[in-house]
N, C-alpha and C positions, 0 to 999 in steps of 0.2 A: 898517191894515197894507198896505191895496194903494197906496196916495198913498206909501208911505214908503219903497219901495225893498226892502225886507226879499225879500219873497219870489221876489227875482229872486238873493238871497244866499244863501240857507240852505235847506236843505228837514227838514221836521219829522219826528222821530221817536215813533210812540206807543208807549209801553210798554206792556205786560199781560201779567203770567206766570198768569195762573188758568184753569182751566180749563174756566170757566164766560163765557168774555167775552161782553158785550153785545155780539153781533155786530151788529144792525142799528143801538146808537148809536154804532160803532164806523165803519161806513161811513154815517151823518147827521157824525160827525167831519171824515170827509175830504171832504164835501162841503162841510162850512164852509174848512175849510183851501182849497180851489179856488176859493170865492166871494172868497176873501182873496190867491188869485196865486197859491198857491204851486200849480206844478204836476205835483209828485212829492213824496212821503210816503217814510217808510219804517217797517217796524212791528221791534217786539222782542220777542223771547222769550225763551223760556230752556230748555236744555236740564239744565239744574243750577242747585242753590244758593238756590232761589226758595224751599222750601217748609220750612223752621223755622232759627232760628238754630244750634242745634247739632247739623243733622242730619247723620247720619254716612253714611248711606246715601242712595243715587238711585232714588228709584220713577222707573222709567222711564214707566209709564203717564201719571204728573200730568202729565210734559214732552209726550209724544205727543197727549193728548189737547189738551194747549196749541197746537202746531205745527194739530193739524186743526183748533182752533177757528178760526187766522190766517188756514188757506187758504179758510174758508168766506167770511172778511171779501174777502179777493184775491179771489173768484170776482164776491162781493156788486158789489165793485167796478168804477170805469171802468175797461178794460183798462190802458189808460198812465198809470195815476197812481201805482202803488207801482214805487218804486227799487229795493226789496232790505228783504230781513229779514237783521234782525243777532241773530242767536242767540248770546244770553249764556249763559253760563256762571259764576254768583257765587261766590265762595270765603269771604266774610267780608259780615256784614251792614254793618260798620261797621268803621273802623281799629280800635278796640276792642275788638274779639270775636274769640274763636275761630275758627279757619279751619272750612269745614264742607263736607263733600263734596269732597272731594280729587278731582282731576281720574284717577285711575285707578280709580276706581271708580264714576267716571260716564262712561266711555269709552261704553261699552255705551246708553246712554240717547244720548248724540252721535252714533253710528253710527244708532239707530230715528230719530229727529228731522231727521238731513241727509238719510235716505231719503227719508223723509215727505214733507219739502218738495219735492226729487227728485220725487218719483213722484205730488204732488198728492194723497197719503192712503197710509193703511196697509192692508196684506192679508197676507194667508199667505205672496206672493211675497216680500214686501219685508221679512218678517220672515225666512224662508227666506236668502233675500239678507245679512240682517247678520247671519246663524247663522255664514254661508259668510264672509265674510269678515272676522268677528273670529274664525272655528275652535271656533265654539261649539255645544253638542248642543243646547241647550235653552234659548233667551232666555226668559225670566220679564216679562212687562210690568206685572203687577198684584199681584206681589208682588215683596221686594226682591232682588235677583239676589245667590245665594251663589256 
């Protein structure tokens, strides 16, 4: 990869929606990636659509706990080597499947997730914060939001 010009082209994307990521193989990853040129990553998550084919609802906690597992991998890591986190959103596992998690009912999980990454983690404030600005009395994170 480094003789071939590539990594002066493209910069790599890792995926991982779980909420359990292998944080230290995850930055041993980007250190191969850098051995290899390339010298910006970027990672992906998910704020929705990640966790069953026909789910209808968005635990907000699986997404949040997602976003804090990435910032630990950003912290783990060399300052300048992540680009940016692209926070997905999936609606269909497949062109074949049913839509799943409608994006107004995963609003609320997208408002705790843009926080998070904002504010380097979650707390009372930042939960407070998207109470306040979706106009809501009571965000539910670890159960499904009625």
């Amino acid at each position: 990869l480094s003789g071939s010009g590539v990594p002066q082209l493209v910069q790599p994307m890792i995926w991982d929606y779980a909420v359990d990521i292998d944080v230290e193989g995850k930055v041993q990853l980007i250190e191969k990636y850098r051995r290899c040129g390339f010298s910006k990553v970027w990672f992906a998550s998910a704020f929705k659509g990640a966790t069953g084919v026909n789910q209808s609802l968005t635990l907000i906690g699986h997404h949040l706990r997602n976003q804090l597992e990435w910032l630990q991998v950003a912290s783990r890591s060399p300052a300048d080597v992540l680009e940016g986190i692209a926070l997905t959103g999936w609606q269909r596992y497949d062109h074949f499947s049913v839509l799943c998690e409608l994006l107004p009912v995963a609003i609320p999980s997208l408002a705790v997730c843009l926080q998070a990454l904002k504010n380097g983690g979650y707390s009372e404030k930042v939960k407070e914060n998207v109470e306040n600005l979706l106009g809501m009395s009571n965000l539910e994170i670890d159960t499904f939001m009625r």
